[in-house]
N, C-alpha and C positions, 0 to 999 in steps of 0.2 A: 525837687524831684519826687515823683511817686519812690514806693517801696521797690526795690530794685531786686531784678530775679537775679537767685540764684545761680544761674551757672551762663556760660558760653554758649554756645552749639561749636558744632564741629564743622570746621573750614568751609563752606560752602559761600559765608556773605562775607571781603576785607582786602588789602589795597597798595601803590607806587609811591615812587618819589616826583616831584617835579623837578623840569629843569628852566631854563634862558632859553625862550623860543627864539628873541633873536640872537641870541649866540650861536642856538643851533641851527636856525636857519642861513646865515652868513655861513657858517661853516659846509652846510650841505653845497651851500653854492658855490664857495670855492674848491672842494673836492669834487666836485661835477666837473669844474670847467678844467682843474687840472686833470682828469679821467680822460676828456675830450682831445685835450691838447695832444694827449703821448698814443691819445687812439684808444685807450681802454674801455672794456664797456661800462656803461654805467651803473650805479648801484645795483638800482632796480633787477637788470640782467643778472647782473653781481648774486644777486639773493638768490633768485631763480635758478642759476646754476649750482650755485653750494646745495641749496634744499635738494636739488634733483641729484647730488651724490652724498647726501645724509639718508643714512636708514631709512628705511620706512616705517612709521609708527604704527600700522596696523598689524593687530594680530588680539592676543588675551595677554595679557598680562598683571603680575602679582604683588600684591604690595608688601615690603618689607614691613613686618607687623602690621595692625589694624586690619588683619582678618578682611581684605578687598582684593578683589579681581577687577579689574580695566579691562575693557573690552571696547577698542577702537576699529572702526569700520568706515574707510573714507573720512565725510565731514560730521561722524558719529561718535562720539563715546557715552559710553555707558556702562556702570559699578556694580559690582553686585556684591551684595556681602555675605561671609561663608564663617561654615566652621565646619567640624567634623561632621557634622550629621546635619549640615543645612548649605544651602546657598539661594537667596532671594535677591528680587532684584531692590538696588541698592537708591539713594533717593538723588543721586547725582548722574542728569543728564545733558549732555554738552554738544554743542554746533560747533565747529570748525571754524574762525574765523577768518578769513583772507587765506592766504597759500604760504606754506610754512616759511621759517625766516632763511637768513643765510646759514644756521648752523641745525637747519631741519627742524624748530623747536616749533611748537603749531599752540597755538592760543584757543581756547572752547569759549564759548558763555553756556552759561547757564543760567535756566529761567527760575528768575527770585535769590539767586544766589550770587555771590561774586566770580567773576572769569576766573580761568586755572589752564595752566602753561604746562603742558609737556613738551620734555626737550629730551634729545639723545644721549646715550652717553655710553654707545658703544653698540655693536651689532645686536645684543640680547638685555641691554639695561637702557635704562629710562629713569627721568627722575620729573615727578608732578608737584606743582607749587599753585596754591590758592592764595590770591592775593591779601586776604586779607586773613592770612595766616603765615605767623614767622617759620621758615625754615624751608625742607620739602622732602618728600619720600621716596624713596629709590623704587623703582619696579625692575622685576625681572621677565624677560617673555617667558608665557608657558606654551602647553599644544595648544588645543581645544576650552572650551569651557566645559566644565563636569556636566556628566548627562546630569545630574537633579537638578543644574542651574533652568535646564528648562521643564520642568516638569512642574506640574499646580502642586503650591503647598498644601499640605495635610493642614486642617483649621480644630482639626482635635485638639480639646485643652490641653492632653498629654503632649501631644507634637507644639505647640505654644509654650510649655511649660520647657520643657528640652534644650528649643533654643535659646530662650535667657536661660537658664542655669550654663550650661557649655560656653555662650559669648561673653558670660562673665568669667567665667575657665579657663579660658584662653586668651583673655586680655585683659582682665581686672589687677595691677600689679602692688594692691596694700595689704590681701590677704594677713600674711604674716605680720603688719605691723599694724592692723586694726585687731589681731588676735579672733582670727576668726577661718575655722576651716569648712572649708566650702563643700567637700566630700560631705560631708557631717551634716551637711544641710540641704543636700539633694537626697540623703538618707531619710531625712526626719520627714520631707516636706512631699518630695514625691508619689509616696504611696496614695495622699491624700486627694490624687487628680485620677478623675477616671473619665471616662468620655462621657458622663452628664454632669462632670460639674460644670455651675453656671459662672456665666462672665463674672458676679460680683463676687461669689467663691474664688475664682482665678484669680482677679487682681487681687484680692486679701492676700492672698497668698504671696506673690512676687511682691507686694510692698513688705508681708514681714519678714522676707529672705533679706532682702538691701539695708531695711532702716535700720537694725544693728551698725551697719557698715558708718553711718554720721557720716557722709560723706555729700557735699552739695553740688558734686556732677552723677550722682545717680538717681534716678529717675524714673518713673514707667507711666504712662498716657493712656490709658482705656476708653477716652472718649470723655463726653461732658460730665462734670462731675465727678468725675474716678481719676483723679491727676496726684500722685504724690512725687516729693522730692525732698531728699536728705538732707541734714543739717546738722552742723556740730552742736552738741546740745550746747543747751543756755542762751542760744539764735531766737532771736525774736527778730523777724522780720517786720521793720516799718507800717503801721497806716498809715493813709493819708494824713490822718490829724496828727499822727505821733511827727513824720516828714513835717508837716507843718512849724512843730513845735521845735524841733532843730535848727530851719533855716529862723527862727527870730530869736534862737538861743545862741544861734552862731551872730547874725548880725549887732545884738546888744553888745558883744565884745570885740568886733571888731572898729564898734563906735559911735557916734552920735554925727552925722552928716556925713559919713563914710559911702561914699559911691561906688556902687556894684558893677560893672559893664559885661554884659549874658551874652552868650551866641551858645550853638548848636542847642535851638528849645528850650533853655535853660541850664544845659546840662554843662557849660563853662563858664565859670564865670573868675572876674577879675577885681581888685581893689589895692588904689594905693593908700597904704598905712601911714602914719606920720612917723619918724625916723628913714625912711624910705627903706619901708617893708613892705616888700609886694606879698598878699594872698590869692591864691592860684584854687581853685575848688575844680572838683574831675568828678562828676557823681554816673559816668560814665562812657563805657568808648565806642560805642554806636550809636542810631537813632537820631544821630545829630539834624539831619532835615528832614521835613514830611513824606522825600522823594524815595529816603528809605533805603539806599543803596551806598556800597561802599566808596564807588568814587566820588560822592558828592558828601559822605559820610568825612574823606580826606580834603577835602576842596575846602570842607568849614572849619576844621581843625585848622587847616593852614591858613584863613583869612583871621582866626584867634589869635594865632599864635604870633603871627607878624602883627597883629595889634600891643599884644601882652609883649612881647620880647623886640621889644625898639631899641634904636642905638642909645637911643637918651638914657632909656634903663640897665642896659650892659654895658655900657663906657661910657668914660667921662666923670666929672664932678657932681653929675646928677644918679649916676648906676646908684642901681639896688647893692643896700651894704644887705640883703638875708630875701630870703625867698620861703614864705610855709606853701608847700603842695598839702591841700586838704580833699586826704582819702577816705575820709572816714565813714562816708556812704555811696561807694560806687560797686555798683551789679554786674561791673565786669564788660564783655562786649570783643573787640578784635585787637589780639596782642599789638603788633604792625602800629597802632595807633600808640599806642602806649611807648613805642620805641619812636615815633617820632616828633613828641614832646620830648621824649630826654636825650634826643640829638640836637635840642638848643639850648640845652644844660651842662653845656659838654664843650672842650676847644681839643678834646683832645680821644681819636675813637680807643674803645674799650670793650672789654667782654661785657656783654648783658648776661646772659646763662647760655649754659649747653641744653640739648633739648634730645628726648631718646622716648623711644616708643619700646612697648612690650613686644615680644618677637619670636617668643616661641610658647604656643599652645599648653605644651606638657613641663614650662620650665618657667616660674614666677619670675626668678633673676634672670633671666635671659634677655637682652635689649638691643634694638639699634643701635650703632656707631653714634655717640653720642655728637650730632652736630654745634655747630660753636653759633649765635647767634651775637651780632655785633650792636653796639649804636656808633653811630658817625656823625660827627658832627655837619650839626646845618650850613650851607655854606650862605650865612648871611648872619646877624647877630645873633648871637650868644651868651647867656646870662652863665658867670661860673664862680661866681660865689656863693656862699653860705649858703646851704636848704636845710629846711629841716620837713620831714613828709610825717602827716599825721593820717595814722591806721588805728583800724579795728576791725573786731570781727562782721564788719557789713562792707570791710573791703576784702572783693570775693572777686575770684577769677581774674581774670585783665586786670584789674586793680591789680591783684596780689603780682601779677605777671610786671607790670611796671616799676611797683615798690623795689622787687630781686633786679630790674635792670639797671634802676639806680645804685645798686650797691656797690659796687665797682668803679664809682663815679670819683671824681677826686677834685674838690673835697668832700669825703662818703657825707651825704644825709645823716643829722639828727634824726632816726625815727622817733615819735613820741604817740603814745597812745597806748591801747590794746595790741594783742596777736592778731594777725588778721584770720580768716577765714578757713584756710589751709588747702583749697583746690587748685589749683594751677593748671592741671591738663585741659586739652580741648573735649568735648564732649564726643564721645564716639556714637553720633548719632544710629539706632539701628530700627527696624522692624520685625514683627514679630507674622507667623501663620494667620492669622485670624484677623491681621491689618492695627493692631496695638503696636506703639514705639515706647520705643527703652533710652535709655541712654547710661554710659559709665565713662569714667577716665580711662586711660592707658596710657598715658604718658609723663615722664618726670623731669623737671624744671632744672637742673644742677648747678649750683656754685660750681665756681672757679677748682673750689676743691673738692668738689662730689656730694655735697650735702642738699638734702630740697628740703623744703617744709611742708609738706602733704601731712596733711592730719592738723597739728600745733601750729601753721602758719609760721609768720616769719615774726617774730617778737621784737618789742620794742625797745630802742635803749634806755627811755626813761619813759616810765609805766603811770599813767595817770586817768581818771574815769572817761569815759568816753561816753555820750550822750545815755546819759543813768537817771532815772526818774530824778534823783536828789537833784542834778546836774540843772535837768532842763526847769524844774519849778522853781529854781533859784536862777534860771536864764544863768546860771554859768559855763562857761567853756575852759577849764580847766589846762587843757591839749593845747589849745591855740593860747590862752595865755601863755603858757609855757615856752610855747615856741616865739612870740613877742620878744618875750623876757632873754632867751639866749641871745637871739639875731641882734636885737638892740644893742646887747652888753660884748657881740662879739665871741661868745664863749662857743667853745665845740664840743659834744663829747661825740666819741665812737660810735656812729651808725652800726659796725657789724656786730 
């Protein structure tokens, strides 16, 4: 794999489950013909009438954190994102799919991005889900859209400058625990914007407001050449040559005539070890086909994983006695995917993390009802012994989102390696007056018992170098030895 980006995006591209088409089509047909039988109408009708006594989705409405307004209009919606002193239109816009279902819920696409499901949830609530994002967002109706929603933005640097400082204000929630006050910094830094400073004066500026923060979902886009993005120090991000010098540092220790089997571009790949130890490599959870999109993104996941996760390797006298998941260069991509590899890790469902969003403008601790996000098991083979998942700080974002849903897993993962990354939120994609995009976190990842790892990432149980000059000129793998050496001998320690 190339050097893998830093961060997510924010829900817009990710993805279902599959089911037994013909399970479900035998079954459509026998509740057809018993509908018939007693005289009832049929589905179809069935839907038609519930939609037509479900709310109606149009109007404005508000999203519970993430600083967004929905604005649905017939087969329209359309986002706009706000703050106190701003509201521009937002970069998510959606068609109406078909006629809404039986519980009123209405399907969008969107162009370049993944479909997103609004469904009812009472006369003045709503709740929107992006497929190929875990969870979803409560909305509330409001009246109207604010008059400035319609009005041309100001492209004065000072009006540019305003709304990043304020959309970090109001939903940036590490302040406090990067030790960093943000008043303090719209002090120091704002005088210095008047209405002839130039664009490369502006971006100087907003990059050296953020990079204090080390954070690798913050961001700001100026156009070509003026792109920066945060990073825990001591991040060296991959070249190609360095990427090179991994995968034949990794290969030298996993063997001499050891066969690899790749799908989604390179980006999975597979090998059985002698002992029967399976290595699982994930260097990331998008981009899996050229076509670029999330359902087809899941379509290749799942032709993997029904390769990788055979009956022969999870029962019987031939199953995998240890399984290494090698994280230790993935750039992240769409949680959704990352839950449904570890619903074939699993015979039994379990918490993956709670998930909460920043929620009040003028109050840092304030957050979403934190929701509960699940894995369930695949209803088809299952691998449930021993894993051990190797991290480091180049596993980032959806990586890191995967490693915390395994933990809850039973028997928990060996982690071995590095900390990993420390980003977990989705990126809260924005725009700025003058047509620059930004982007920051706002949302936190939670164990079972309230703890996330934003910042320090989630650490390993037994700590050893992870692709380090020493490492790679001696071709050694250190991690994945180590992880051999347990599986083999059987031994566990404490994943948490």
């Amino acid at each position: 794999m190339s050097a893998p980006a830093p961060h997510r995006p924010e829900p817009g591209p990710h993805r279902p489950r599959t089911t037994t088409l013909l399970h479900s089509a035998l079954a459509a047909v026998a509740a057809l013909a018993a509908l018939t039988a007693t005289g009832c109408a049929p589905p179809a009708a069935a839907a038609r009438a519930g939609a037509a006594r479900a709310p109606s989705l149009d109007g404005v409405w508000r999203t519970e954190g993430y600083g967004t307004l929905v604005a649905i209009k017939g087969r329209t919606l359309r986002t706009y994102e706000t703050t106190a002193v701003s509201c521009l239109p937002g970069s998510v816009t959606g068609t109406r799919s078909g006629a809404p279902d039986a519980h009123g819920a209405s399907r969008f696409t969107v162009p370049d991005q993944a479909p997103l499901t609004v469904s009812p949830a009472g006369a003045d609530r709503a709740r929107l889900a992006f497929d190929d994002n875990v969870g979803s967002r409560t909305l509330h109706r409001v009246g109207a859209l604010p008059e400035r929603c319609g009005r041309r933005p100001s492209r004065d640097p000072r009006a540019v400058f305003d709304v990043f400082w304020q959309t970090y204000a109001e939903n940036y929630p590490f302040f406090r625990a990067k030790g960093i006050d943000w008043a303090a910094v719209r002090d120091r830094y704002r005088p210095r914007i008047t209405a002839h400073t130039t664009d490369a004066q502006l971006f100087a500026v907003l990059r050296e407001m953020i990079e204090p923060l080390h954070d690798a979902h913050t961001r700001v886009v100026a156009g070509p050449g003026r792109r920066f993005a945060g990073k825990r120090p001591g991040t060296e991000l991959p070249t190609p040559e360095t990427a090179a010098r991994i995968d034949r540092a990794i290969a030298a220790n996993l063997g001499a005539g050891t066969v690899q089997r790749h799908w989604a571009q390179g980006k999975l790949s597979y090998a059985d070890l002698p002992g029967r130890i399976g290595y699982f490599r994930i260097t990331q959870f998008t981009d899996y086909t050229e076509k670029g999109d999330y359902a087809s993104d899941v379509a290749e996941l799942d032709r993997a994983l029904d390769a990788v996760f055979t009956r022969a390797r999870t029962q019987g006298p031939t199953a995998l006695r240890g399984l290494v998941v090698d994280l230790r260069l993935n750039g992240g991509g769409a949680d959704p995917l990352g839950l449904r590899i570890a619903s074939r890790l699993t015979g039994h469902p379990y918490l993956a993390y709670r998930k909460r969003a920043r929620n009040d403008p003028r109050d840092p601790g304030a957050f979403t009802t934190p929701e509960p996000i699940r894995v369930r098991p695949h209803q088809g083979p299952v691998y449930t012994g021993p894993v051990a998942v190797l991290t480091g700080r180049l596993t980032i974002s959806a990586g890191e989102t995967f490693t915390q849903s395994l933990m809850g897993r039973s028997p928990a993962p060996t982690r071995i390696g590095e900390n990993t990354q420390g980003v977990f939120s989705d990126v809260l994609e924005r725009s700025l007056p003058n047509g620059w995009t930004f982007g920051l976190p706002n949302e936190e990842f939670l164990t079972a018992e309230g703890r996330t790892f934003d910042g320090p990432g989630i650490p390993p149980a037994l700590a050893t170098p992870v692709f380090t000059e020493a490492e790679l000129a001696a071709r050694r793998d250190s991690a994945l030895t180590r992880a051999r050496e347990l599986l083999a001998h059987g031994a566990r320690v404490s994943g948490q």
